[in-house]
C-alpha positions as CSV (number, residue, x, y, z in Angstrom):
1,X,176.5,22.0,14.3
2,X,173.5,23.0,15.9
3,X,171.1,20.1,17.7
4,X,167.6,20.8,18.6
5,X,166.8,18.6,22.2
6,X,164.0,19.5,23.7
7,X,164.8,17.5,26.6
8,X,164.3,18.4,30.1
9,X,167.4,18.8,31.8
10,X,168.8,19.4,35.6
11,X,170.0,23.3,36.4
12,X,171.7,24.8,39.2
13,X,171.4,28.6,39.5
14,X,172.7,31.6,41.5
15,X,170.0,34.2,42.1
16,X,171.3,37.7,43.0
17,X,169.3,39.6,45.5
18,X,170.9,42.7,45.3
19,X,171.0,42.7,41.1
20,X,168.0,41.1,40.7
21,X,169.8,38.1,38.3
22,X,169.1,35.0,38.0
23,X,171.7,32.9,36.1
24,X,172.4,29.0,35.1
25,X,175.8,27.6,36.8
26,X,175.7,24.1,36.1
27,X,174.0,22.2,34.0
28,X,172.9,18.5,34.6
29,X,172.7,16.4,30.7
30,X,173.8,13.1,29.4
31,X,175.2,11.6,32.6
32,X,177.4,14.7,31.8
33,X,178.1,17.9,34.6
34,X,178.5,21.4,32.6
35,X,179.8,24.2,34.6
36,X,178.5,27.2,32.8
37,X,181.6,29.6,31.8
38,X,179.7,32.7,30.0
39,X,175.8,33.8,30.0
40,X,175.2,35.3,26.6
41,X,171.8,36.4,26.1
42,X,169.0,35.8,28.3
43,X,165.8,37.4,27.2
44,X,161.9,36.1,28.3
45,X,158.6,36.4,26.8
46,X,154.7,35.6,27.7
47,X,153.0,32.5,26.4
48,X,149.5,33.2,27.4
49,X,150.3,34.5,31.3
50,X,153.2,31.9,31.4
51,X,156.5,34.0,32.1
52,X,159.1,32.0,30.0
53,X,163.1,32.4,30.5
54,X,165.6,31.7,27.3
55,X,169.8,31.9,28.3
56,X,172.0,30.9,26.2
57,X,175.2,29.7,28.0
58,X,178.5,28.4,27.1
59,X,180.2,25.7,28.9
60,X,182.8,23.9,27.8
61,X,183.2,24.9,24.6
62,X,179.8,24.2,24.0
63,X,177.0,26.1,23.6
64,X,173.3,25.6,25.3
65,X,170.4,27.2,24.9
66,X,168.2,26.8,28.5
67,X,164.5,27.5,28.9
68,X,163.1,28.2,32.4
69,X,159.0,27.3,32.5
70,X,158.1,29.8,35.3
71,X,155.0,28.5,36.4
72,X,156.4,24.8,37.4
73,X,159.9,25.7,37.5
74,X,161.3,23.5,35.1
75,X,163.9,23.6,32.9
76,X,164.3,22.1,29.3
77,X,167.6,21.9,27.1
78,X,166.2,23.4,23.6
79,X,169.4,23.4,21.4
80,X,173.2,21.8,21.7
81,X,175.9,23.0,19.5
82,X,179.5,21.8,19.2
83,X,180.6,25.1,17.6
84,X,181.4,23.4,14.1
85,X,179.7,24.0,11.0
């Protein structure tokens, strides 16, 4: 079941110089450590001249969906799932 949050949240992430990635590792929610196993999609979009960063990460057997605020660097937990219906 899918759960919208919209919380912020604490993320640690790996930035690769050499292929230009940026990608979650670890995710800091509900008292809770989540090492991130797989980075499914990460895409990004403008909101006015606001750079915005969505991954979607499994971790767990849970998924997350991540944004990244660009201009303040913060990050905000949009959506929780448990993988049942």
């Amino acid at each position: 079941m899918i759960q919208k949050i919209n919380s912020p949240v604490s993320v640690i992430m790996d930035f690769n110089h050499h292929q230009r990635k940026l990608r979650p590792i670890q995710i800091q929610w509900n008292n809770r450590d989540w090492r991130v196993e797989t980075v499914g999609l990460h895409h990004q979009y403008y909101c006015g001249r606001k750079l915005v960063h969505i991954f979607s990460v499994t971790a767990n057997g849970m998924f997350f969906k991540l944004e990244l605020d660009t201009q303040n660097l913060f990050w905000k937990l949009l959506e929780v799932a448990d993988g049942s219906v």
